[in-house]
N, C-alpha and C positions, 0 to 999 in steps of 0.2 A: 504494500500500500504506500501511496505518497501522500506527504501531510505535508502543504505548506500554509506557509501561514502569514501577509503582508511580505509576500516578494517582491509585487510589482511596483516598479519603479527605483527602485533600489540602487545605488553605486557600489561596487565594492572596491577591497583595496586590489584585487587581481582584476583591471577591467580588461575588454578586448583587444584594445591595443598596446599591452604588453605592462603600463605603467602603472605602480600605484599609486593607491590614494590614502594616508593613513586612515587609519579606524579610530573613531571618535571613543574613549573610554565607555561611555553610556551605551555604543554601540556593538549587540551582539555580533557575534562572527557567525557569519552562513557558512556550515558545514552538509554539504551532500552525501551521503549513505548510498554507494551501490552494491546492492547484493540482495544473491538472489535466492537466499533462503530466507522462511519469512519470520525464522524464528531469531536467528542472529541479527538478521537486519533492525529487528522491535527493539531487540536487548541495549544495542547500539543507540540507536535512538532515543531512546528514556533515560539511557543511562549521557550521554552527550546534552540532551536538553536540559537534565538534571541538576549538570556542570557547568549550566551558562550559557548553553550554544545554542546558537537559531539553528534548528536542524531541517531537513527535507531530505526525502530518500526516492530511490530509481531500485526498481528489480530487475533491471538489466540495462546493457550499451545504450541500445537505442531509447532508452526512456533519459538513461539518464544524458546522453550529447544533447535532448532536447531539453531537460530542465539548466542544463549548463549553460544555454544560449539565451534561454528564458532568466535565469538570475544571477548568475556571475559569483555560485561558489567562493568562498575565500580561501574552503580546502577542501577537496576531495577524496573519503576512506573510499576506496574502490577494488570490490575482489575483483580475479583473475576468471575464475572458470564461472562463466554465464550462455545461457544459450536465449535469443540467436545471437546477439551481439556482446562477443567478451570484452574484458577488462583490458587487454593490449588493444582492441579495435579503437577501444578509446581513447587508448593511452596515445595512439599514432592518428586519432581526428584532432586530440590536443594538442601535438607539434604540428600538425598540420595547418591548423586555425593561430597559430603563437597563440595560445591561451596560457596565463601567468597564472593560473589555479595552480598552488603545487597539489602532487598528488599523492596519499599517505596508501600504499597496497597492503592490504588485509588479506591474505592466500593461503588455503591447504599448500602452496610451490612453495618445499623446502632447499630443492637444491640451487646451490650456490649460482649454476649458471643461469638457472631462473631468476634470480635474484639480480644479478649483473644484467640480463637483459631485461627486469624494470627497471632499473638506472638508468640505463643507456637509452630504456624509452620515452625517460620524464620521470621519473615517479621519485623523489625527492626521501623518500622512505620505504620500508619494507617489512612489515609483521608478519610473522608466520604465525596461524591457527593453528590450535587455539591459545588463546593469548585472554589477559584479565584486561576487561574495560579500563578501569583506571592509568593501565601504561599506555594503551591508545591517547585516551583525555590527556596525558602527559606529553606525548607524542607530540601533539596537536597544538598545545601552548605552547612546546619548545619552539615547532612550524611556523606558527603566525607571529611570533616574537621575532621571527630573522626578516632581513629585508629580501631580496630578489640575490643580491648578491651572496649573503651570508649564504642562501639557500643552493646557490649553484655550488658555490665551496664542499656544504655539506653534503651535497650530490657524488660532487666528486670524490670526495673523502669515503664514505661508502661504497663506489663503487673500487676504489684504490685497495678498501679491505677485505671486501670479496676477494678481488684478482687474487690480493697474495696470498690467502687462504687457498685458493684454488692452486696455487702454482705448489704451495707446499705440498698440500695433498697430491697432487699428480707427480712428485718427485721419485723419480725411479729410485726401487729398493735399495738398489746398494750406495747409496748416498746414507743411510744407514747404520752401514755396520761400521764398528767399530774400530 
């Protein structure tokens, strides 16, 4: 289900063309929810409005590229595995469109090179399921506290920790022995 609630007309700090605007103190931050179960998506929900957040949800891609156009998210929790339209479909209409929503991924995708490729697709974060609400909510205020800039830093930074995890792991055995 989607619940919004006084979206229309709304600015946010991630507008269309790429610049913010800061966010007034008194001003909740719009938070999007896609996912497409309907019981994590609630839990999320309640528990994010609960926290202070304007919240609105999408049970999939194409609901939610359409509330993204419609209100200008500030952040985007968005799972991976949705049908018809996933979580990368969107993740690549928002570099597509330069949309400055960062986007926080919420995924059963544990492995590493899943991970590296939300990086690499936009996605400025990465939780793996299942995870406690509260470190999401934490997630989210660390997010909206950085600028555009901070954010790509930390984009990169995570994807820089992936790689070398990755390379460690795939280091041939006999680098090994003793």
């Amino acid at each position: 289900m989607s619940g919004m609630s006084g979206m229309s007309g709304m600015s946010g700090n991630a507008g269309r063309d790429g610049r913010e605007a800061p966010l007034s103190p008194a001003t909740p931050s719009r938070i999007l929810v896609v996912e497409d179960d309907p019981d994590i998506r609630q839990v999320l929900c309640v528990y994010l409005r609960h926290s202070g957040f304007e919240v609105f949800s999408a049970m999939d891609g194409s609901e939610a590229i359409r509330l993204i156009e419609q209100s200008a998210p500030h952040l985007i929790v968005l799972d991976l595995m949705m049908r018809p339209v996933d979580g990368w479909e969107v993740l690549h209409w928002l570099r597509a469109h330069q949309l400055a929503s960062p986007v926080l991924v919420l995924t059963a995708l544990y492995r590493l090179d899943e991970q590296v490729q939300g990086f690499e697709e936009g996605a400025i974060e990465y939780i793996t399921k299942p995870t406690q609400p509260g470190k999401i909510v934490e997630r989210i205020r660390t997010i909206l506290s950085l600028n555009a800039e901070q954010r790509t830093m930390l984009q990169r930074k995570r994807i820089d920790e992936r790689r070398s995890i990755m390379e460690r792991v795939e280091m041939p055995s006999d680098e090994f022995a003793l």
